[in-house]
PAZAPA-4460 file (N, C-alpha, C; in steps of 0.05 Angstrom, whole numbers, plus 32768, in hexadecimal, padded with zeros to 4 digits):
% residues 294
    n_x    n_y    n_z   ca_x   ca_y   ca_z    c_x    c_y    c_z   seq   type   mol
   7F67   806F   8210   7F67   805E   81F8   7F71   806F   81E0     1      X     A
   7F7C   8065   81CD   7F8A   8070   81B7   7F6C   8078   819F     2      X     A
   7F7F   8086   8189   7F68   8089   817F   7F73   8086   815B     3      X     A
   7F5E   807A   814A   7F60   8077   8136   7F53   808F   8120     4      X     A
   7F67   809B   810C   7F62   80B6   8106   7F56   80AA   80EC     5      X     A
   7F3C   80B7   80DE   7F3C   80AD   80C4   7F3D   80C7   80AD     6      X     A
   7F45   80C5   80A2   7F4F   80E1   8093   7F50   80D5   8071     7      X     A
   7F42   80E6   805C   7F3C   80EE   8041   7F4E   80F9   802F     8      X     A
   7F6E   80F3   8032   7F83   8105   8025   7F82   8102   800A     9      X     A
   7F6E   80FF   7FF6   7F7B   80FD   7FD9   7F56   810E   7FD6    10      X     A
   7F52   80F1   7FC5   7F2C   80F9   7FBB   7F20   80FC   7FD4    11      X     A
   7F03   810A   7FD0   7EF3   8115   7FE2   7EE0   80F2   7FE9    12      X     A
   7ED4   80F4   8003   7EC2   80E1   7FF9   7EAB   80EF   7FE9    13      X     A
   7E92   80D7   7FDD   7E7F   80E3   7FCC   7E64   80E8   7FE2    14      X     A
   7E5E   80E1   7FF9   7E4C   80EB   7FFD   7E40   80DC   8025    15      X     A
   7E30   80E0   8032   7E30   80D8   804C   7E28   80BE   804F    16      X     A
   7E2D   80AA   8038   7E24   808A   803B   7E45   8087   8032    17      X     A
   7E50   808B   8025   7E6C   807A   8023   7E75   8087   8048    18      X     A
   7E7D   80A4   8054   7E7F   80A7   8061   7E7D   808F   807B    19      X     A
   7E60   8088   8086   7E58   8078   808D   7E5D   8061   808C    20      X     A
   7E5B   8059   8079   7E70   8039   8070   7E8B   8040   8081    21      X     A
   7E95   8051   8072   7EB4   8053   807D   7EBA   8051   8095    22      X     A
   7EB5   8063   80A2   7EAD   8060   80C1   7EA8   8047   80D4    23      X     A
   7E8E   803B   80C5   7E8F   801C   80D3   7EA4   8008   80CC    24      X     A
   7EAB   800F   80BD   7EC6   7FFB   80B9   7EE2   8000   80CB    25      X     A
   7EE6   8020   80CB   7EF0   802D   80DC   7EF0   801D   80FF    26      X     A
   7ED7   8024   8100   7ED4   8019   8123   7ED3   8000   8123    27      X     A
   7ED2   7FEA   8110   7ED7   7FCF   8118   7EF5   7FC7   8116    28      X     A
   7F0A   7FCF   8106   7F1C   7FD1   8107   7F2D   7FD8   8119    29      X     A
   7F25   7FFA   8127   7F2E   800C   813B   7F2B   7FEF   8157    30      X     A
   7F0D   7FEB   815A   7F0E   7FD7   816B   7F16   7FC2   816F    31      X     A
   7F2B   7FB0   8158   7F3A   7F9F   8156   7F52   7FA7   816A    32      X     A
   7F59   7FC4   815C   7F7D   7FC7   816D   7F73   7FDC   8185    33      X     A
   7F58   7FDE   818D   7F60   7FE7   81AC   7F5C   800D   81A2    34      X     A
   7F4E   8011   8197   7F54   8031   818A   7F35   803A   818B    35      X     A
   7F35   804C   8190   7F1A   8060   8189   7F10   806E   816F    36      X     A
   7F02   806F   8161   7F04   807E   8144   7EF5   80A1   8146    37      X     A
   7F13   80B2   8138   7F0D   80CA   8135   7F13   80D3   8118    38      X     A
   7EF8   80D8   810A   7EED   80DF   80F2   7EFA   80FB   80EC    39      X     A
   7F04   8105   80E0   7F14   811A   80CC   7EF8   812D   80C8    40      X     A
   7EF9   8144   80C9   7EE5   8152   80BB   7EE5   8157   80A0    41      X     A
   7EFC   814C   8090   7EF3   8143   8073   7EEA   8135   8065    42      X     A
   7EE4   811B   807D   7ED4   8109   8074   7EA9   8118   806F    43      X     A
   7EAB   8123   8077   7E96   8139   8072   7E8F   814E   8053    44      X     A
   7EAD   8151   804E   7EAF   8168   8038   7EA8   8153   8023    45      X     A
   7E8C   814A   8017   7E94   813C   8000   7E8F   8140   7FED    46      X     A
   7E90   8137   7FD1   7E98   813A   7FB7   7E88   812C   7FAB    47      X     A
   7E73   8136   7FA2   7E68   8124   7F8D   7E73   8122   7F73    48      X     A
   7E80   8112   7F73   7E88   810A   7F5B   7EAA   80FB   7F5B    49      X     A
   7EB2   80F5   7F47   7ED5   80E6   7F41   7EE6   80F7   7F3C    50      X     A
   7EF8   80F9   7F48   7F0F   80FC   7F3C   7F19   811E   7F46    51      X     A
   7F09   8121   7F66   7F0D   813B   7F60   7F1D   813D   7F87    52      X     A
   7F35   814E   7F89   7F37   814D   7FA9   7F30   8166   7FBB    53      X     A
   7F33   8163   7FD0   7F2B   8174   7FE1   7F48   8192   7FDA    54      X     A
   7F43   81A1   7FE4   7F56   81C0   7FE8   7F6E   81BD   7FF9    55      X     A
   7F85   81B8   7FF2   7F9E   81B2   7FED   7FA6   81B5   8012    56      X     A
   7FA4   81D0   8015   7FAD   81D6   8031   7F93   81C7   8046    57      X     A
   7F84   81C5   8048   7F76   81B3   8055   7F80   8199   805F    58      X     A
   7F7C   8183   8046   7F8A   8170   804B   7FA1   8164   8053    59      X     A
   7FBA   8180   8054   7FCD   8180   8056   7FCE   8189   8079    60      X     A
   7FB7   8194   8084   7FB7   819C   809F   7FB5   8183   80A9    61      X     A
   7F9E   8171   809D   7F8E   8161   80A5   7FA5   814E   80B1    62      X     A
   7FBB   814F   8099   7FCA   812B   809E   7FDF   8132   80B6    63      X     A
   7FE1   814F   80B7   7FF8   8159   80D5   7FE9   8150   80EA    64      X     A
   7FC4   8155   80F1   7FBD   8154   8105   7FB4   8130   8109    65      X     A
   7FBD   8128   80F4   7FAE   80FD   80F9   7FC9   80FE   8103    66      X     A
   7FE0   8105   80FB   7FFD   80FE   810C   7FF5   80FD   812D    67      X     A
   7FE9   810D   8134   7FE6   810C   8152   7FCE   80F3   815D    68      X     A
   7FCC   80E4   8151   7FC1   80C2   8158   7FD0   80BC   8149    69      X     A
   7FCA   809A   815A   7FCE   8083   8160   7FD2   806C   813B    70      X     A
   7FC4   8071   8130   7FB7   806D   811C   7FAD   807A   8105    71      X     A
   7FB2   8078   80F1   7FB0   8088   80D5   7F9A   807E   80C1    72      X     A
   7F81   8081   80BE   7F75   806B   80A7   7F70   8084   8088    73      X     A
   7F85   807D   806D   7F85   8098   8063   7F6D   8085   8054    74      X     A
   7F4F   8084   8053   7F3A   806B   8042   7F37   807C   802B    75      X     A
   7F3D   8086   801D   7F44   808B   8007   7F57   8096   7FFB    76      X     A
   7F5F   808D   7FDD   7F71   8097   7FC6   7F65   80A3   7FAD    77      X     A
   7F78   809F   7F9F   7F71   80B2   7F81   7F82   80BF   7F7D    78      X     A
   7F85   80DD   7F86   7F94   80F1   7F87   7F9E   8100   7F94    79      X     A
   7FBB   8110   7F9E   7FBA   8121   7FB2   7FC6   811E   7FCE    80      X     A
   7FCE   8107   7FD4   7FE9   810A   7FE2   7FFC   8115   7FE1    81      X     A
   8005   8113   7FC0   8023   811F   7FC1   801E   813E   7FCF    82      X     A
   800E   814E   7FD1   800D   8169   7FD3   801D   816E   7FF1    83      X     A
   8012   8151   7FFF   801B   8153   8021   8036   8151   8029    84      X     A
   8047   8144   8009   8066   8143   801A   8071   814A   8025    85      X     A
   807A   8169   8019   8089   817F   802A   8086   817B   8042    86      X     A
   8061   8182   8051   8067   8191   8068   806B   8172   8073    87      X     A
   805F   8159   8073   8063   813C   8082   8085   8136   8077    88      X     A
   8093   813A   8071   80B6   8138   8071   80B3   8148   8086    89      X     A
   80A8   816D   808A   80B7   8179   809D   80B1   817A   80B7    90      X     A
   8095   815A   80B7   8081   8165   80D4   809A   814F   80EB    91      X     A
   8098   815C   80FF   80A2   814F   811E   8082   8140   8124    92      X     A
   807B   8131   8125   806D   8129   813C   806B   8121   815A    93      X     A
   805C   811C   8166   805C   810D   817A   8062   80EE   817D    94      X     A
   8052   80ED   816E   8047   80D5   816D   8052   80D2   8150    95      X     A
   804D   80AF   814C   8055   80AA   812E   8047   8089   8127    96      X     A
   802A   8099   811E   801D   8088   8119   801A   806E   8108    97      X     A
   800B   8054   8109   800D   804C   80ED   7FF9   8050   80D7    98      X     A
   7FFF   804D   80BF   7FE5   804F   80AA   7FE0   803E   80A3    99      X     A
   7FC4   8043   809C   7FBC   802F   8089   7FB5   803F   8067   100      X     A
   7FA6   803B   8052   7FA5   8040   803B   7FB5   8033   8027   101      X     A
   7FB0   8037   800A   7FB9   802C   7FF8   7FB3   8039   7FE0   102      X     A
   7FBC   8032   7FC7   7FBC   804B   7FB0   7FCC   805E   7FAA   103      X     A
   7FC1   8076   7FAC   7FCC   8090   7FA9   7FDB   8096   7FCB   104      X     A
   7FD2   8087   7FE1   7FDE   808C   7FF6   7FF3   807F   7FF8   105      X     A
   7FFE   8070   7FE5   8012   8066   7FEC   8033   807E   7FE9   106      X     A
   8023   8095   7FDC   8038   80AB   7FE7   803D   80B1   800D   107      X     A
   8027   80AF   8015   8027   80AB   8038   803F   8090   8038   108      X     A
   8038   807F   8038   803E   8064   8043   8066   8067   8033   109      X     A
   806A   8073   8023   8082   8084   801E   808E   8091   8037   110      X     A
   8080   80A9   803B   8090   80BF   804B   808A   80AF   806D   111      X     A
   806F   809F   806F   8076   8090   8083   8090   807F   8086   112      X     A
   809A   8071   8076   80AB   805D   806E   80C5   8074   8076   113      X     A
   80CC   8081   8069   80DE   8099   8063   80EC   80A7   8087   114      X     A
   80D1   80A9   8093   80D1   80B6   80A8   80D1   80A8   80CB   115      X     A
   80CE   808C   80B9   80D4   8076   80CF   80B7   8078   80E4   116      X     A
   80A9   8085   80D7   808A   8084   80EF   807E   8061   80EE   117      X     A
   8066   8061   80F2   805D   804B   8105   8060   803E   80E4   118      X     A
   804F   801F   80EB   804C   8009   80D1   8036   8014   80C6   119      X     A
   8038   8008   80A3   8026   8015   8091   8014   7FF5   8090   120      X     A
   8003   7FF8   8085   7FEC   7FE4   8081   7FE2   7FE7   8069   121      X     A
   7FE8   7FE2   8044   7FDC   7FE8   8031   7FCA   7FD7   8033   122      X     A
   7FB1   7FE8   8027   7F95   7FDD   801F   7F89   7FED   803F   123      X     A
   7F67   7FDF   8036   7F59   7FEF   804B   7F53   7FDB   8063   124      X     A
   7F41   7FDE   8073   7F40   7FDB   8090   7F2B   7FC4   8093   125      X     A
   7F23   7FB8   8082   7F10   7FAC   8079   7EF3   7FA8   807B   126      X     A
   7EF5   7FB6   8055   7ED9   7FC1   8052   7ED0   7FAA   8047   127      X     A
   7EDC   7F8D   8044   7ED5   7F7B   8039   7ECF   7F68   8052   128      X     A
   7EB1   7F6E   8065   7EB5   7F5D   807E   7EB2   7F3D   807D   129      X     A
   7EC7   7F2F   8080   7EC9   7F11   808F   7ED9   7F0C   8073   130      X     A
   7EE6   7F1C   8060   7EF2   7F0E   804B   7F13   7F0E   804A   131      X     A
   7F21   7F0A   803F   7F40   7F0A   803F   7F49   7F2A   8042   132      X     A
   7F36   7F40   803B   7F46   7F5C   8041   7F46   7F61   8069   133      X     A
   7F2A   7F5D   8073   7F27   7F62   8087   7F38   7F52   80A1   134      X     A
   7F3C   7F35   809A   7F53   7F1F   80A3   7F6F   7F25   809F   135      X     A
   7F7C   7F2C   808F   7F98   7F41   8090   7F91   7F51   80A3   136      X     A
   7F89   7F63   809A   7F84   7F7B   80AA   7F81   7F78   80C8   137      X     A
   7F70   7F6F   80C9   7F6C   7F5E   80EA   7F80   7F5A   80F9   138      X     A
   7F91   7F4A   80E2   7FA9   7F37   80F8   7FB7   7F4D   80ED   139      X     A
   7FC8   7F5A   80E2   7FD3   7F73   80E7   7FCF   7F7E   80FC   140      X     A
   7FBC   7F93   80FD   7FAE   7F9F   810F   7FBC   7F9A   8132   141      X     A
   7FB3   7F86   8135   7FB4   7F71   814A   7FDD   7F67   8152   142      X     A
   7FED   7F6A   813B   8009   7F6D   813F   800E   7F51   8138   143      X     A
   7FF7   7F43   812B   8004   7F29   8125   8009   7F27   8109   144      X     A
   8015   7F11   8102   801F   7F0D   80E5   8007   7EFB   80D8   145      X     A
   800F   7EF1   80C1   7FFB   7ED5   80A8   8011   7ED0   8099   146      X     A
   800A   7EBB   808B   8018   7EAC   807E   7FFF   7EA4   8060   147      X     A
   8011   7EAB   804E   8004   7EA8   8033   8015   7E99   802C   148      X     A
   8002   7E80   8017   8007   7E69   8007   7FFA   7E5B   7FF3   149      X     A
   8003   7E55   7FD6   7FF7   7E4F   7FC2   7FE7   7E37   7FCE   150      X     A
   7FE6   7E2F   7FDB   7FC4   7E25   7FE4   7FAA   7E3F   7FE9   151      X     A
   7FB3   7E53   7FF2   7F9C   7E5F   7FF2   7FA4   7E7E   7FE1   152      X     A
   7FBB   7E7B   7FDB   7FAC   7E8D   7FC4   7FC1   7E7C   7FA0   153      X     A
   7FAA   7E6E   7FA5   7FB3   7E66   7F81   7FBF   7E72   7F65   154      X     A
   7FB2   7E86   7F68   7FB7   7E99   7F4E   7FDA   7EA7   7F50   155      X     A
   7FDC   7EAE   7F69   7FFA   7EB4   7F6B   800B   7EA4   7F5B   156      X     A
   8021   7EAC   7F4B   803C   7E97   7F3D   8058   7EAD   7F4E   157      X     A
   8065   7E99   7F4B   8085   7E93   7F4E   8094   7E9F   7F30   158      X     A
   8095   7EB1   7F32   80AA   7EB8   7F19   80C6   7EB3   7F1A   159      X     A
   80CC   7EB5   7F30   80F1   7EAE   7F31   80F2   7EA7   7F53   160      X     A
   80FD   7E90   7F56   80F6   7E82   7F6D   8115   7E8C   7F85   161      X     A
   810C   7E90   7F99   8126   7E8E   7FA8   8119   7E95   7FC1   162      X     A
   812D   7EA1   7FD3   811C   7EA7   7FF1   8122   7ECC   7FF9   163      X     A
   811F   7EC9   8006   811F   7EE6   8015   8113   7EF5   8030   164      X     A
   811C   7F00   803D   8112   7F09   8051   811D   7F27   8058   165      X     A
   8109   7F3B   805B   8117   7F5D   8061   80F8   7F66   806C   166      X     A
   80F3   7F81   8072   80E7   7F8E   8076   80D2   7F9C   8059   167      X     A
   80B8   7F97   8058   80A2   7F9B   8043   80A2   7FB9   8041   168      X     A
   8098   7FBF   801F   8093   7FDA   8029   8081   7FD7   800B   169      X     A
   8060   7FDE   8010   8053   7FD4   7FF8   8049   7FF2   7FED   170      X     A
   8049   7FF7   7FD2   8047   8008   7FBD   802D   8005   7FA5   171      X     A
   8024   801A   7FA2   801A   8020   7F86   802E   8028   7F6D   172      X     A
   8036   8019   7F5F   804C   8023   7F4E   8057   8035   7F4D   173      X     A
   8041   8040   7F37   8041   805E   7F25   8043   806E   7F37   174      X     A
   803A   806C   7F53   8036   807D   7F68   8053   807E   7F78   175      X     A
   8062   8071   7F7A   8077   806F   7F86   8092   8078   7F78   176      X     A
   8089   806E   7F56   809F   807F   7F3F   8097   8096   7F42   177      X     A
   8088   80A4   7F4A   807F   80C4   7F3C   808A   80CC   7F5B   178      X     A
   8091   80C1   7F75   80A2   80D8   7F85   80BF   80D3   7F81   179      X     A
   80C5   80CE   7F70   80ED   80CE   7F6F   80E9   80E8   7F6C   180      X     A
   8101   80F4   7F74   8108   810C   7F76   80F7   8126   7F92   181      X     A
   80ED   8119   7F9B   80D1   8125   7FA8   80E3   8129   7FCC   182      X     A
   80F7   8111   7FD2   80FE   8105   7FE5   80F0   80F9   7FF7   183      X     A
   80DA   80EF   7FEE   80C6   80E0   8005   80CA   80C4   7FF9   184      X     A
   80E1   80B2   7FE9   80DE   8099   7FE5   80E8   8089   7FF5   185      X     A
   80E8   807A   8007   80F8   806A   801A   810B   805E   8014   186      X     A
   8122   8055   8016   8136   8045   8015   8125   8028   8015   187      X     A
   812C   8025   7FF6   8126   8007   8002   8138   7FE9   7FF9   188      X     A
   814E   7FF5   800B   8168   7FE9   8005   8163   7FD9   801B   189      X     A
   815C   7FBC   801D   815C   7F9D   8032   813E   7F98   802F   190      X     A
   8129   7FAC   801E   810A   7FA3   801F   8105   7F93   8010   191      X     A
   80EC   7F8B   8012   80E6   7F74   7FF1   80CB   7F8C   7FF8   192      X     A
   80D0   7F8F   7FD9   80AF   7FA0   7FCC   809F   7F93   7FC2   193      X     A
   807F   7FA0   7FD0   8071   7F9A   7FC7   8064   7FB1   7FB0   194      X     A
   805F   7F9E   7F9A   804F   7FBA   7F8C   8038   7FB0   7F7C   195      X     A
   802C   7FC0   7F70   800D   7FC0   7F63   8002   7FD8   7F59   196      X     A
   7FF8   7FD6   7F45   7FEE   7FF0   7F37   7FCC   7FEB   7F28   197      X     A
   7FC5   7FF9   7F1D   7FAF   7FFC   7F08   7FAD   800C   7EF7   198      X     A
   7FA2   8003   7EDE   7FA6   8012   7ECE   7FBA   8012   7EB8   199      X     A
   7FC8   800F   7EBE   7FE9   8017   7EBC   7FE6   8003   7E9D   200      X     A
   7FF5   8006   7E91   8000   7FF2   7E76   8020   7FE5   7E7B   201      X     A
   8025   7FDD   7E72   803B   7FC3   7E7D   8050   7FDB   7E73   202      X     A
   8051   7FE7   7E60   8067   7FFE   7E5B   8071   800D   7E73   203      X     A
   8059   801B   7E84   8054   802A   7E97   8063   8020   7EAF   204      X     A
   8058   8002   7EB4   8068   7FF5   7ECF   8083   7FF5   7ECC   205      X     A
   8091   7FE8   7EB3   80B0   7FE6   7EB2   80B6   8003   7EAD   206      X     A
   80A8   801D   7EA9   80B2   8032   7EAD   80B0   803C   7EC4   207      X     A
   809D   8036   7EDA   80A3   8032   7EF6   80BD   8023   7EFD   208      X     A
   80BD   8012   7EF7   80D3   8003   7F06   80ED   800F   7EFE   209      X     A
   80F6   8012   7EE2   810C   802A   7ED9   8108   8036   7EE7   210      X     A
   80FC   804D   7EEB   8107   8069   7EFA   810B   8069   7F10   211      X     A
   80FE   8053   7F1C   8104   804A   7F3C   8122   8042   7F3B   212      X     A
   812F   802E   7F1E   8149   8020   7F29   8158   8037   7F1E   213      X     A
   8156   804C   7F12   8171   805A   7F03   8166   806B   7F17   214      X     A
   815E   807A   7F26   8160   808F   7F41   8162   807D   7F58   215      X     A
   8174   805E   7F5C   817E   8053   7F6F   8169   8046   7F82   216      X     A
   8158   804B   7F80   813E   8045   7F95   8139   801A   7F91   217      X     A
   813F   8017   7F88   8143   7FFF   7F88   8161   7FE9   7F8D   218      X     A
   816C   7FF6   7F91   8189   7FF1   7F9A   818C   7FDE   7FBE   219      X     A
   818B   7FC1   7FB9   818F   7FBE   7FCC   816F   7FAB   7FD4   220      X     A
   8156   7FAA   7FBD   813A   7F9C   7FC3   8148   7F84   7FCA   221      X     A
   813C   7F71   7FD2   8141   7F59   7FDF   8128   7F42   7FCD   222      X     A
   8111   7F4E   7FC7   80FC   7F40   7FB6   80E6   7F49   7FB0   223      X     A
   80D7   7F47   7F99   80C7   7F55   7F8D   80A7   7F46   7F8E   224      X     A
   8091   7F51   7F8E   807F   7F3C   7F9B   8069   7F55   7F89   225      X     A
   8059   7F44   7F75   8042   7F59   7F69   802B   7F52   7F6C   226      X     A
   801D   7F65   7F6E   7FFB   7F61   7F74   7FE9   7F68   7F5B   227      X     A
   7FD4   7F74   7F64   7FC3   7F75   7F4A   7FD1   7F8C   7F37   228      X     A
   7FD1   7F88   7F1D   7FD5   7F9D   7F0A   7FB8   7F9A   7EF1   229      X     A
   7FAF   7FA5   7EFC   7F94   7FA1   7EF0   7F96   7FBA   7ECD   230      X     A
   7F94   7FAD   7EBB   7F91   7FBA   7E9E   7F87   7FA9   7E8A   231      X     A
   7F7C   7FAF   7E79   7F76   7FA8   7E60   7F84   7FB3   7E41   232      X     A
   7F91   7FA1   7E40   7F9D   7FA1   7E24   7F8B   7FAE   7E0C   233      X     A
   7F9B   7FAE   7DF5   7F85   7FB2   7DDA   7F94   7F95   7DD7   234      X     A
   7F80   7F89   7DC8   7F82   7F6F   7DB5   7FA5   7F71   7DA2   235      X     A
   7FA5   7F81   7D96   7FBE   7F78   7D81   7FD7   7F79   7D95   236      X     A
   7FD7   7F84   7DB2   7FEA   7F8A   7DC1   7FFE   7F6A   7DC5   237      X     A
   801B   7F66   7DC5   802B   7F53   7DC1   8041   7F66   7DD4   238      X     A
   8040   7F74   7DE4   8052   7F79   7DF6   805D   7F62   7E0F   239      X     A
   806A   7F6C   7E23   8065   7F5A   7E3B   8056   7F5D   7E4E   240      X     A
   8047   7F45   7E60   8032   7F51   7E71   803F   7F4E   7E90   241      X     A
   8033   7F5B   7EA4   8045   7F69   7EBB   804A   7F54   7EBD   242      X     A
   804F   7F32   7EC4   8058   7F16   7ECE   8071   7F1C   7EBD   243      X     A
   8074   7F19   7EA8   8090   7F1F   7E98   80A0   7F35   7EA1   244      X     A
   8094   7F47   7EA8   80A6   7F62   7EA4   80B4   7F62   7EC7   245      X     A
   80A5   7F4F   7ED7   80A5   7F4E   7EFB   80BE   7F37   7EF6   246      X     A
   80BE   7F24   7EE6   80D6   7F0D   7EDD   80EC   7F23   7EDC   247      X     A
   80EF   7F2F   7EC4   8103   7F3B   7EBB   8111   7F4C   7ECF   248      X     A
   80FE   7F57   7EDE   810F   7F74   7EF4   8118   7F52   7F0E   249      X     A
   8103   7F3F   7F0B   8116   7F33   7F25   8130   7F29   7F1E   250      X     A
   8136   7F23   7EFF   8152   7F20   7EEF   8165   7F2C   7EF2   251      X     A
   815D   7F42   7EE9   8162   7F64   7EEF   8175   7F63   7F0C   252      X     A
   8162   7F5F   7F1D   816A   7F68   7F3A   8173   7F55   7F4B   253      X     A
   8174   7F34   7F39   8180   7F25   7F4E   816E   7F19   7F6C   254      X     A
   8151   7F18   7F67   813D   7F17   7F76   812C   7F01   7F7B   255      X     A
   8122   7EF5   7F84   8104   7EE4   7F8B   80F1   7EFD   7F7F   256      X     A
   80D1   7EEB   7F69   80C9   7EFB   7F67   80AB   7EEB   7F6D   257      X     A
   809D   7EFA   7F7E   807E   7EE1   7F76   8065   7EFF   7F6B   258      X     A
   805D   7EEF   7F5E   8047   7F02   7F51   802B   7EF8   7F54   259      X     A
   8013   7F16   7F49   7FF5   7F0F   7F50   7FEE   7F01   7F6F   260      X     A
   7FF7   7F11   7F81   7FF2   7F17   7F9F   7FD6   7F20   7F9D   261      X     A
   7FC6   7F1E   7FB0   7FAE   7F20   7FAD   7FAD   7F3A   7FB7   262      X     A
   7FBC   7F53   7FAF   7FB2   7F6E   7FC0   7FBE   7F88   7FAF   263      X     A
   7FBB   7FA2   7FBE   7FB4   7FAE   7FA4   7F96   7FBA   7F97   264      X     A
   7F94   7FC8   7F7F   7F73   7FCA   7F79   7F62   7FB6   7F6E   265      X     A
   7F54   7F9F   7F88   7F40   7F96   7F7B   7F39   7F90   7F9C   266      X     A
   7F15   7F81   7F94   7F0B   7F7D   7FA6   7F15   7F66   7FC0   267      X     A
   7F12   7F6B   7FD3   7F22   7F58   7FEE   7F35   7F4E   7FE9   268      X     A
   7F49   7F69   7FE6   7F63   7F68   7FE0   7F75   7F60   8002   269      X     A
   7F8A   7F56   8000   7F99   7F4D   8012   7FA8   7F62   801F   270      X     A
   7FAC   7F69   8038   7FB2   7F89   8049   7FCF   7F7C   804E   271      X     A
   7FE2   7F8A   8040   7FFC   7F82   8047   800F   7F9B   8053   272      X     A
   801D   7F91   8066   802F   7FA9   8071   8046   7FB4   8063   273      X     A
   804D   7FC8   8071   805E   7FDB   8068   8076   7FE0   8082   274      X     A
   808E   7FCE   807E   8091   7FD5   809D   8099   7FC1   80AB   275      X     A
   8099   7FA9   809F   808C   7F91   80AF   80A0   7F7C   80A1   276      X     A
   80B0   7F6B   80BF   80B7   7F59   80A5   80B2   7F44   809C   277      X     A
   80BC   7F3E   8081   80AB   7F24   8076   80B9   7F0D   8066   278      X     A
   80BD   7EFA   806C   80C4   7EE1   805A   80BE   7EDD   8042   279      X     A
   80C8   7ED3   8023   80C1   7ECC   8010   80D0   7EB4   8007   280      X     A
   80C3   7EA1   800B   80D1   7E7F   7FFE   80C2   7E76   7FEC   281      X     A
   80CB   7E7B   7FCC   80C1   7E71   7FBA   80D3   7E5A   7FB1   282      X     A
   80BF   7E4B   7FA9   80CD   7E30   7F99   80BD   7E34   7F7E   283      X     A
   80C6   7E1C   7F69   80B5   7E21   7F52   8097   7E10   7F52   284      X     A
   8097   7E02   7F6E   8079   7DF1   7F6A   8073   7DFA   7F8C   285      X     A
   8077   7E07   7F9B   8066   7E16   7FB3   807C   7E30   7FB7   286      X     A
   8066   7E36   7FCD   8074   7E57   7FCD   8068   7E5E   7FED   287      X     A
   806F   7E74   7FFD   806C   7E7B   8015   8067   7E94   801B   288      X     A
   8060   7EA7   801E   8060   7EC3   8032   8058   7EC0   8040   289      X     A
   8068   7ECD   8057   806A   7ECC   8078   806F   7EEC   8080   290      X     A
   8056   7EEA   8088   805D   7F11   809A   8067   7F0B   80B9   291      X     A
   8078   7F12   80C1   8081   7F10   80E1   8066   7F1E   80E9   292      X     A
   8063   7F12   8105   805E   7F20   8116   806B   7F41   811A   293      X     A
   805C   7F56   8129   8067   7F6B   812C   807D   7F70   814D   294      X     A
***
């Protein structure tokens, strides 16, 4: 039987009950696709407290030795991927697993992308049981596709309507502008991107999306698809908010754009692949996502 690796590459966890959690989510998942779960001994090293990561060369051993399974679960972000590029550009593996994570790991789900290893899975494994995160995930898992539609997720809009179909490859913004130059960004010339951030101020995202299109990394998207961008304004603020600024780059780029995807940082967020291909048929009064089958 294969085995599902779960590994801590950014923040530490905080203590032996998130651990625990983790884990059971781990093995109901693992047991979906047929996998056994083998726990990282950094899931042990933990951190009381935010905002702080484990010791550089550690975690950097850690992510050479999950290469040798079946399965990747990186269940946490924050900080501290980027540190792993170098040696994961220079590792050979055996094997070429897929991941899962989201966040700050979406520097992984990069050099995965980059390096042609297994399918990525953004978001987690579902820690949200019987809700819309753990149901993606599931049917992922499992090699099958879903189909999303403004019947069930309402809140989504159509910013610029058209169709499209390429290969997904889903992102944390800020996290995906800050490796240009790094060489771990994927080509994603025939993909439609997904992206989503937090935090971020509407300045921030279109300065994501700039440095992505003037270092070429957008050359060639096929359609643009946004999830949560979760911030709070100040009151006198009269800028544009990310729905406008997701219009303009699909103007920009000649694209289908649908926005407020249910995934990304908030709770029973929607597990979308990386990897995988996917349909987009927007009209201006319904709309469609279709993940193929794997």
């Amino acid at each position: 039987m294969g085995t599902l690796y779960v590994t801590a590459p950014a923040y530490g966890l905080s203590g032996p009950v998130e651990r625990d959690r983790i884990l059971a989510v781990a093995a109901r998942a693992a047991a979906v696709a047929g996998l056994t779960v083998v726990a990282s001994p950094l899931l042990d090293r933990h951190l009381f407290g935010w905002g702080a990561w484990l010791p550089t060369a550690e975690r950097i051993a850690d992510l050479l030795t999950a290469l040798d399974h079946d399965g990747v679960w990186a269940c946490k972000g924050g900080y501290g991927c980027i540190h792993a590029v170098p040696a994961l550009l220079a590792a050979t593996p055996a094997k070429k697993p897929w991941l899962a994570g989201y966040s700050d790991v979406t520097v992984l789900h990069s050099v995965w992308r980059q390096r042609g290893w297994g399918e990525g899975l953004y978001g987690h494994l579902g820690k949200t049981a019987g809700g819309r995160e753990e149901h993606s995930a599931y049917a992922l898992l499992r090699g099958e596709g879903y189909v999303r539609t403004g019947f069930g997720d309402a809140l989504a809009r159509v910013l610029r309507p058209g169709q499209a179909e390429g290969e997904s490859f889903v992102a944390c913004l800020s996290v995906l502008a800050g490796l240009v130059g790094t060489g771990a960004v994927p080509s994603l010339d025939g993909r439609i991107l997904f992206c989503e951030d937090v935090d971020e101020k509407p300045f921030q995202i279109d300065h994501a999306l700039e440095q992505l299109h003037l270092a070429g990394h957008l050359r060639g998207v096929r359609g643009l698809v946004g999830g949560s961008f979760a911030h709070t304004e100040k009151p006198d603020y009269y800028g544009p908010n990310p729905d406008e600024l997701l219009a303009a780059w699909g103007d920009r780029l000649g694209v289908p754009v649908l926005a407020r995807m249910p995934f990304g940082h908030l709770e029973d967020h929607l597990v979308i692949p990386s990897g995988r291909q996917v349909v987009l048929d927007l009209a201006a009064d319904r709309w469609s996502l279709t993940v193929r089958p794997r």
